[in-house]
N, C-alpha and C positions, 0 to 999 in steps of 0.2 A: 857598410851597413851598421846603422846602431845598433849598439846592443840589446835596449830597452825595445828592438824591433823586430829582433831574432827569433822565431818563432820552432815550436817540437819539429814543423815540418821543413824549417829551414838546415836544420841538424841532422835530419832524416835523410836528406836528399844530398848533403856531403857527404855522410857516411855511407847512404848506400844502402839503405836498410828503410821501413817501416816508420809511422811517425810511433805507434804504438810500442816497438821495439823500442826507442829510444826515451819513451817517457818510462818504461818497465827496467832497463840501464840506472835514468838519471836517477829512480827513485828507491834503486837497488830493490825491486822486488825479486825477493827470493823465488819468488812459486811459479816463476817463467824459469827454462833451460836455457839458457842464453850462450855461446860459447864465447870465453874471453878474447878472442882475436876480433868477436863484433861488438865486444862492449870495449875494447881500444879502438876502436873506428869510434863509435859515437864519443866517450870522451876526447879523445882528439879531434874530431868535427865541433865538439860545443865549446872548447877548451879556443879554438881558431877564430870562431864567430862571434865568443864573447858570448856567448849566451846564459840568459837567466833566468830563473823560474820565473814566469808569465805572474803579475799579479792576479788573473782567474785561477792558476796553479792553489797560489798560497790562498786564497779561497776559500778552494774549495777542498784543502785538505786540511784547514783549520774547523773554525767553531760552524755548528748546525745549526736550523734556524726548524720551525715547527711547518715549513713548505714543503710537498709535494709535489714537483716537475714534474709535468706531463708533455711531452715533447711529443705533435701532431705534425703530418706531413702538411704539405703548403698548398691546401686545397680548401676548398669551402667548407664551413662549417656549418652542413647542411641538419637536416631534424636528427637522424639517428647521432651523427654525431653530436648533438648538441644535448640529446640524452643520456648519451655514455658518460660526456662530463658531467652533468646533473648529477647524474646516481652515483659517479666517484665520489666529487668534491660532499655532497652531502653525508654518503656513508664515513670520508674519512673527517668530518669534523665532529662524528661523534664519538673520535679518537683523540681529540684534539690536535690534528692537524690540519692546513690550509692547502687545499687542491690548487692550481695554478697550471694553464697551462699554457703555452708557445706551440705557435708553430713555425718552424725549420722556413729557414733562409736562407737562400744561396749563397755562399761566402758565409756563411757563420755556423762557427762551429757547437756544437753540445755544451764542451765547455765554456767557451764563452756567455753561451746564453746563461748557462746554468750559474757563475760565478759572483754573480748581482747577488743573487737569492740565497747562495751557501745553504741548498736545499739539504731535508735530512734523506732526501729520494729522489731517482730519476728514474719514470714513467716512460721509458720506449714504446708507443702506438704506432708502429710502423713508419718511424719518422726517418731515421738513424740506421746505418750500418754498422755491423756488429762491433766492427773495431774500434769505432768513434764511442761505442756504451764500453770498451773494454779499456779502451784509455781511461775512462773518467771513473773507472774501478781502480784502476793503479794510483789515479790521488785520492782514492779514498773514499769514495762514493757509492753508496747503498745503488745497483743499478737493478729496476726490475726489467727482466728481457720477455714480458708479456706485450707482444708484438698483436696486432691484428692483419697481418700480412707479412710473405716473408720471413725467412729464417729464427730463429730462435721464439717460436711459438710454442708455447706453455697450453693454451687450453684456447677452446673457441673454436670456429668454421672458419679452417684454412679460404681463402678467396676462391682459388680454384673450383675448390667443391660448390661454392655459388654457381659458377658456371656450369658445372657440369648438374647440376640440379635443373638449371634453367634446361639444358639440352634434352635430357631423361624427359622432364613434362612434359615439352612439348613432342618428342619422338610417341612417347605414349598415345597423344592423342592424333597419332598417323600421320603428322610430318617427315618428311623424309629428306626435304633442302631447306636447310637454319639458314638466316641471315644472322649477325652479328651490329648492334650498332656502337661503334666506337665515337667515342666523345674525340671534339676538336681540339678540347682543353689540354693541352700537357701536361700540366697539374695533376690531374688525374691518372697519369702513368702509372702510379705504385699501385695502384688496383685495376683497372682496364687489364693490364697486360695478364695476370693471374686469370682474372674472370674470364677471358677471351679464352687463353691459354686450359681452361676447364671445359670451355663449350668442344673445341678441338680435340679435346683430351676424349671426351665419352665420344663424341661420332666417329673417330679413327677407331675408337674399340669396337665399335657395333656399326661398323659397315655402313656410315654413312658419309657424304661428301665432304669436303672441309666447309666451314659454312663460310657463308659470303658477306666478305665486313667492307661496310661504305660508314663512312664516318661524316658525322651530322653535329651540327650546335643544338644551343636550348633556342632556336627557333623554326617558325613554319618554313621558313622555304627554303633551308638546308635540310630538315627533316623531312620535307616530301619528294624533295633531289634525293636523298638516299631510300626513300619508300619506291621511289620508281627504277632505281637501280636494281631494287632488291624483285622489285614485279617484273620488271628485264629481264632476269636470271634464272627463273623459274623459283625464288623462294615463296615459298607459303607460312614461314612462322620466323620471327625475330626474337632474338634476346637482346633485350636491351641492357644498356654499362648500369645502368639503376631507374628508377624508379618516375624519377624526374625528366630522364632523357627520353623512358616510356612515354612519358606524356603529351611529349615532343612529336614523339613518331606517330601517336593517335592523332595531333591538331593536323598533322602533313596530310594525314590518312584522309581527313574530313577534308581537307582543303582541295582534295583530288577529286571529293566524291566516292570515298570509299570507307568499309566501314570494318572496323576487328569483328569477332573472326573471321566472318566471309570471308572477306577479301586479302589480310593478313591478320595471322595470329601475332597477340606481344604478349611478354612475359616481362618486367621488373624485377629488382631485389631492391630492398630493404622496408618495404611497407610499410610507406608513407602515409601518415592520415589522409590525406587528400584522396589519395588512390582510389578510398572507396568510392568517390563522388565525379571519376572521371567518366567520359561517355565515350562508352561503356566502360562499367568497375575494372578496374585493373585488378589484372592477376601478376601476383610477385612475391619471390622469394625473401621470408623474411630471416632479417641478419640475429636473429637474438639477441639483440644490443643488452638488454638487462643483464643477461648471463655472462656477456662479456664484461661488463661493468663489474657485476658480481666476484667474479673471479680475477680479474685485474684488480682489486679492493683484499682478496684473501691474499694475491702474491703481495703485494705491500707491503700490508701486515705481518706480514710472512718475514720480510727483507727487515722493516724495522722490528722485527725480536718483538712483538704488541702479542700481546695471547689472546686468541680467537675461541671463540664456545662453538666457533660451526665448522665442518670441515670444508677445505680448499677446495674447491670446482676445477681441479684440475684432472687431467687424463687427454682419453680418447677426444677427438672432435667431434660436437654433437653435429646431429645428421640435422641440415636443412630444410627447413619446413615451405612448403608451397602455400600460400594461400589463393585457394581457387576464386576468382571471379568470373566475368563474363566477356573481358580483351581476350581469353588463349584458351 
């Protein structure tokens, strides 16, 4: 293997340890416990393979550039998100620095993305596993771990609580068997499973069934194949994966002959303008994206030493707001 081809995870996997462990070894960080018989494994694994610090390494633990990485998972960048970045990149250029973001691609790591840009920050949106933001802190890299899904969340409405908000409304208004619609997309995994995982979560506590998930595309006639599963089963109210795929389940609905809520209740999250112009208005749970934005903008600031006049929006997770319409 050449050496210029050697990679942290090719050193990792000799020695027997961590890619992380071994980039906290190579770069002698103190502030890991490491015991010396694992840091003679990784130097004699990288000492065998030849290995050398990656040009993304020397990078990115060199000179800083006025970017802000924002590292998104590898899904569409639908309105809310396309606001959340709005309200970053604007607030951080009145810092003078330049918002930018990527999203995550299989087979490419953090730092390589990030290594082009020798950003002075990296922006974790729920892209990235912890480890992969904790390497790229060991070469030196300002990492903010305000997540919008997923472990190390700072501030915002964990996903879950979407879910389990969607469940609560609709139980409220006398449902008693939830459907669930789960998107085709796989892409969408990093939030489905949370959301789904919250609808679950409140009917096991309050004595209701587990709901019944059929999984639907952004079209009619996947969406009215899982509307009639869902009418097969005895459901009378649906959570939908968001907002869009609501809409989905309303065309199905029509397409049967049937109409929200008679016939099925739907709920959405994140409320979308359109929403209000669906037939009938969609009811959906909105994500607070400004607040997240907001406070993903204070941790930043926060990570680059910038002095703030307002306080951090961080803490507890605010509570989920329903906006009532005429679908649920």
């Amino acid at each position: 293997m050449a050496a210029d081809r050697v990679t942290l995870r090719d050193v990792a996997s000799a020695a027997g340890v961590s890619p992380a462990t071994v980039s906290y070894v190579l770069n002698d960080n103190r502030r890991q416990s490491i015991p010396q018989s694992t840091r003679d494994r990784v130097f004699a694994a990288a000492k065998e393979l030849g290995y050398v610090p990656s040009r993304a390494a020397r990078a990115l633990r060199s000179g800083r550039s006025d970017i802000v990485l924002l590292v998104m998972p590898d899904t569409q960048i639908g309105e809310v998100n396309a606001r959340l970045i709005d309200r970053i990149t604007d607030a951080l250029e009145l810092h003078g620095y330049v918002g930018v973001y990527r999203r995550r691609r299989e087979g490419r790591s953090v730092a390589t993305m990030a290594a082009a840009l020798a950003p002075a920050a990296v922006v974790n949106l729920a892209a990235y596993g912890d480890d992969e933001m904790t390497l790229l802190e060991s070469l030196g890299v300002p990492v903010v771990r305000t997540t919008i899904a997923g472990p190390g969340q700072r501030f915002g409405t964990p996903q879950e609580r979407f879910g389990r908000t969607q469940a609560e409304y609709l139980a409220l208004k006398g449902h008693r068997v939830l459907g669930y619609g789960r998107p085709l997309n796989p892409r969408l995994i990093a939030f489905v499973e949370p959301r789904l995982e919250g609808v679950r979560q409140w009917c096991a506590e309050h004595g209701l069934a587990e709901p019944v998930v059929a999984e639907h595309g952004l079209d009619v006639e996947s969406a009215a194949g899982a509307v009639g599963a869902w009418r097969g089963a005895g459901v009378t109210a649906v959570a939908a994966y968001n907002d869009e795929y609501a809409l989905a389940i309303l065309a199905g609905m029509r397409s049967l002959g049937l109409t929200a809520p008679a016939d099925l209740a739907v709920i959405g999250i994140d409320n979308i303008t359109v929403g209000q112009f669906a037939a009938p208005p969609l009811t959906s749970v909105d994500v607070e994206a400004d607040a997240i934005a907001d406070g993903t903008v204070h941790a930043i600031l926060e990570a680059l030493g910038v002095e703030k006049t307002a306080e951090p929006k961080a803490g507890a997770p605010s509570p989920a707001r329903v906006v009532e319409r005429e679908s649920a």
